[in-house]
C-alpha positions in Angstrom: 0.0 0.0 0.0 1.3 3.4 -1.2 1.3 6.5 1.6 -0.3 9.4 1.1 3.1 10.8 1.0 4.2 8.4 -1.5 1.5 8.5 -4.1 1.5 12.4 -4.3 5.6 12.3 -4.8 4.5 9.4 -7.8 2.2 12.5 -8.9 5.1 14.8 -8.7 7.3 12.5 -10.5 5.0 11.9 -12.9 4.3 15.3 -14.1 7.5 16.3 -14.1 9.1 13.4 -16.2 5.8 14.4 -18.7 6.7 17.9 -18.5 10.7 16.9 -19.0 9.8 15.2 -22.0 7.4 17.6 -23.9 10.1 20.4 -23.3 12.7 18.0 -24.5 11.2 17.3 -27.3 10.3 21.0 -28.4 13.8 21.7 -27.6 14.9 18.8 -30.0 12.9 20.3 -33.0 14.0 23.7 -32.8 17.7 22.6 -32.6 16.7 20.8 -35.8 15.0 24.3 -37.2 17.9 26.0 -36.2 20.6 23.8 -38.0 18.5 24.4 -41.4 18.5 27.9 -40.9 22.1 27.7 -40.7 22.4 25.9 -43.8 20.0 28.0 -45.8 22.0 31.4 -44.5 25.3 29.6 -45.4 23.6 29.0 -49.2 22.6 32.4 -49.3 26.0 33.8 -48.8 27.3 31.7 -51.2 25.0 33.3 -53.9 23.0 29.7 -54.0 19.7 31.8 -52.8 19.1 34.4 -55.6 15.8 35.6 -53.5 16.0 35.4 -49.8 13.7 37.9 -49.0 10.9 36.5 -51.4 7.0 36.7 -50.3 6.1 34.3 -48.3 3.3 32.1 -49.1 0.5 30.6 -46.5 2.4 27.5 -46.8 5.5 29.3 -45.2 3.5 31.1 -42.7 1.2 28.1 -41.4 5.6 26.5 -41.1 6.5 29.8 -39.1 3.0 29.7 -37.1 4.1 26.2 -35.8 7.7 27.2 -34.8 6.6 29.9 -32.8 4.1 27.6 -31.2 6.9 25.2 -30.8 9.6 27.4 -29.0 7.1 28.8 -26.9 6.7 24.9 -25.4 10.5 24.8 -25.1 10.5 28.0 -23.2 7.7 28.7 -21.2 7.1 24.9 -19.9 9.6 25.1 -17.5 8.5 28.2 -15.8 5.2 26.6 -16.0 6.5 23.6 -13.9 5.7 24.9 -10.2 1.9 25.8 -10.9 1.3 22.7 -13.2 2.9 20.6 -10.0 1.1 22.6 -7.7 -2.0 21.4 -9.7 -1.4 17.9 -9.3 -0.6 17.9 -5.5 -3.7 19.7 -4.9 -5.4 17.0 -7.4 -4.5 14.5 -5.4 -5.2 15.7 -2.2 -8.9 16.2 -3.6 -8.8 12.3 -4.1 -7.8 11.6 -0.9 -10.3 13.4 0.7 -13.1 11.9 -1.6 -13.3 15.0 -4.1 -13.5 15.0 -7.3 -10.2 15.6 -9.1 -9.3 17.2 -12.9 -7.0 15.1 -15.1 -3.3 18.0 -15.2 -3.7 17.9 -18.9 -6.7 19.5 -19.1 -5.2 22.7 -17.0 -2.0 22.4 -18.3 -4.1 22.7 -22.0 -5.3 25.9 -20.9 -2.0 27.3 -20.7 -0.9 26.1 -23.4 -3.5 27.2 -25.9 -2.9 31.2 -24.6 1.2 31.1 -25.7 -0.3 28.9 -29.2 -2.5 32.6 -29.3 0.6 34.6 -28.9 2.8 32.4 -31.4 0.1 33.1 -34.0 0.1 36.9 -33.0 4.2 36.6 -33.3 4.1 34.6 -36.7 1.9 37.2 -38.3 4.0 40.3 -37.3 7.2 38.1 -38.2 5.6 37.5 -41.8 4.4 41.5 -41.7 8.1 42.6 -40.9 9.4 40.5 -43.8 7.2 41.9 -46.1 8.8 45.3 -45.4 12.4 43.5 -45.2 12.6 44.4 -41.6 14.0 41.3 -41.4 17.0 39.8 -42.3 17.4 36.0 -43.7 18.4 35.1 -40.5 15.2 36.5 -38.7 16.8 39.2 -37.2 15.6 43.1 -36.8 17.6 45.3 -39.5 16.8 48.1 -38.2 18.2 50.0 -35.3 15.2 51.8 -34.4 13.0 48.6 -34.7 15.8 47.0 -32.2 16.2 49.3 -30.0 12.8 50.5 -29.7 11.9 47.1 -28.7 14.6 46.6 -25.9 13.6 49.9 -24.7 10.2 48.9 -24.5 10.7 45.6 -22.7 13.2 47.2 -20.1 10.4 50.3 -19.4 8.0 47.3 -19.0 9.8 45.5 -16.3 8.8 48.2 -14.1 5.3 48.7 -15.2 2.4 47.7 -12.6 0.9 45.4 -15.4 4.7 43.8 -14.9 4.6 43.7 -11.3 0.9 42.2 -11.3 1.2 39.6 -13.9 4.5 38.2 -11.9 3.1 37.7 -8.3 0.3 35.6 -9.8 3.1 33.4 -11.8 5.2 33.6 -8.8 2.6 32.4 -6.3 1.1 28.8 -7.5 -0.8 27.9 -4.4 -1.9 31.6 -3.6 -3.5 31.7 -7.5 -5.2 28.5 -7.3 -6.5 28.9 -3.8 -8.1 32.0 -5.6 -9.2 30.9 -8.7 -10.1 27.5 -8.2 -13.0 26.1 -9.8 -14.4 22.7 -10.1 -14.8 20.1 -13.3 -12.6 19.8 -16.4 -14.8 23.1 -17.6 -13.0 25.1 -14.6 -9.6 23.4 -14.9 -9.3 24.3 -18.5 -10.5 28.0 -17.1 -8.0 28.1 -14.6 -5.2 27.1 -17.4 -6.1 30.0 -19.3 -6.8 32.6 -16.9 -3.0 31.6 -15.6 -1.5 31.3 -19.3 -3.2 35.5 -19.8 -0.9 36.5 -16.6 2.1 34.6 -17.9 1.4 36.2 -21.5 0.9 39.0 -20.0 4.1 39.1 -17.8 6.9 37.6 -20.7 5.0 39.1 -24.5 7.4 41.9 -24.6 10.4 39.5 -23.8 9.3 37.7 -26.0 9.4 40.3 -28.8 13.1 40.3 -28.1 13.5 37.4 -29.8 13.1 39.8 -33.1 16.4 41.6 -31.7 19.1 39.0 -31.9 17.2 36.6 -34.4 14.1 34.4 -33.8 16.2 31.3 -34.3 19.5 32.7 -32.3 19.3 29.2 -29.8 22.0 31.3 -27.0 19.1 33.8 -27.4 16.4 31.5 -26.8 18.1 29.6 -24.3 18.8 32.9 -22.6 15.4 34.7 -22.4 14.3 31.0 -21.3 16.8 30.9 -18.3 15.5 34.3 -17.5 12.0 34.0 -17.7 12.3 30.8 -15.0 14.5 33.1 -12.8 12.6 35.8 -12.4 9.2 33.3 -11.9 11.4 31.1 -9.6 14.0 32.1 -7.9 13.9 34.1 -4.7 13.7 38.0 -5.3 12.4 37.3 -8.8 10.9 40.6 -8.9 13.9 43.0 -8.5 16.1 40.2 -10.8 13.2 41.8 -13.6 13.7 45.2 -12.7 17.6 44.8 -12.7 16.9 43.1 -16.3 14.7 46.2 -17.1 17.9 48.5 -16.0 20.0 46.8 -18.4 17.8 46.4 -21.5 16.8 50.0 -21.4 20.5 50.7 -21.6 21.0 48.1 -24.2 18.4 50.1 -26.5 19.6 53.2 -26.0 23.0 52.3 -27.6 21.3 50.7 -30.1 19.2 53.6 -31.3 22.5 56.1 -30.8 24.8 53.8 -32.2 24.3 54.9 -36.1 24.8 58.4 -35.0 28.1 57.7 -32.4 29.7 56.1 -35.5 
């Protein structure tokens, strides 16, 4: 016979394997992505691509739709990790008491389906900036002002109140679900997405920076990853995005002042 104890750390470990593995496979495919983005820069500066900056069909967009929605599993999962386990040890401390629980999938879908929502917002303005060859063949921002307008932005957002609010809730897994609990799959799945707007809502701009070094620059991914999880995780996670905030409003400035400094 299993302890209470020990079924709810089987829960735990569970989830978290699941969790390890989605990630892990999301991370796979956009290594994958990125290695034929390489190749198809590398052809391009060998003159092999005569039009690199051709219209994109709806073929190409519905491809670019489905990255976006892919890296935004690789990146935000993780961060996601303490509510969606905070989920399951409530889950099953319904069960023990006789309640009825919510299979972690349907909450955890929820979430998931607000950040597939932003990546379709994301592939359309990526598809919009190539069309005015904003963009480079490497998906990076060619212009300064477009750069550095969007650091700027992100670093004055850090210290916004929108900021602030959106983090306690993603920072605070038991004190959002004690709040916002509601019962059957039809309130899991409402509780996913009404967690998935504040985590949209605290990380879009960041996410925009992805425009500023290159949507498929991995170190860049890996990077605005990394800090999304420690300012939702670590202790002091809120002045960690105000520091960031310090330093990105900097980054911007130079950006935008670099063409006239020479």
């Amino acid at each position: 016979m299993f302890t209470a104890e020990a079924l709810a750390r089987r829960d735990r470990a569970v989830t978290l394997t699941a969790l390890a593995i989605l990630a892990a496979l999301a991370w796979v495919y956009l290594v994958q992505a990125a290695r034929g983005m390489s190749a198809m820069e590398m052809h391009a500066a060998m003159g092999m691509v005569m039009s690199p900056l051709r219209p994109w069909s709806l073929v190409d967009a519905g491809l670019l739709f489905v990255m976006w929605a892919v890296m935004m599993v690789a990146m935000m999962l993780p961060s996601a990790s303490p509510m969606i386990l905070m989920f399951a040890t409530i889950n099953r401390r319904r069960l023990e008491q006789g309640r009825p629980a919510v299979r972690i999938g349907v909450f955890a879908a929820g979430y998931v389906l607000l950040w597939t929502a932003f990546a379709a917002v994301a592939a359309l303005a990526q598809w919009a900036l190539h069309a005015v060859a904003f963009l480079s063949p490497a998906m990076l921002a060619t212009s300064p002002v477009l750069g550095g307008s969007l650091l700027v932005a992100a670093g004055v957002f850090q210290w916004s109140r929108l900021k602030a609010a959106c983090l306690a809730n993603c920072r605070s897994p038991l004190a959002f679900l004690m709040t916002e609990w509601r019962e059957g799959a039809r309130g899991a799945f409402v509780m996913g997405l009404r967690h998935g707007t504040y985590c949209v809502g605290c990380c879009w701009l960041l996410m925009a920076l992805l425009f500023v070094a290159g949507v498929m620059n991995l170190v860049w991914v890996v990077a605005l990853a990394a800090f999304v999880l420690a300012e939702k995780a670590v202790p002091g996670g809120g002045r960690v995005a105000r520091a960031a905030g310090i330093l990105l409003v900097i980054g911007g400035a130079v950006v935008l002042l670099r063409p006239w400094l020479g």
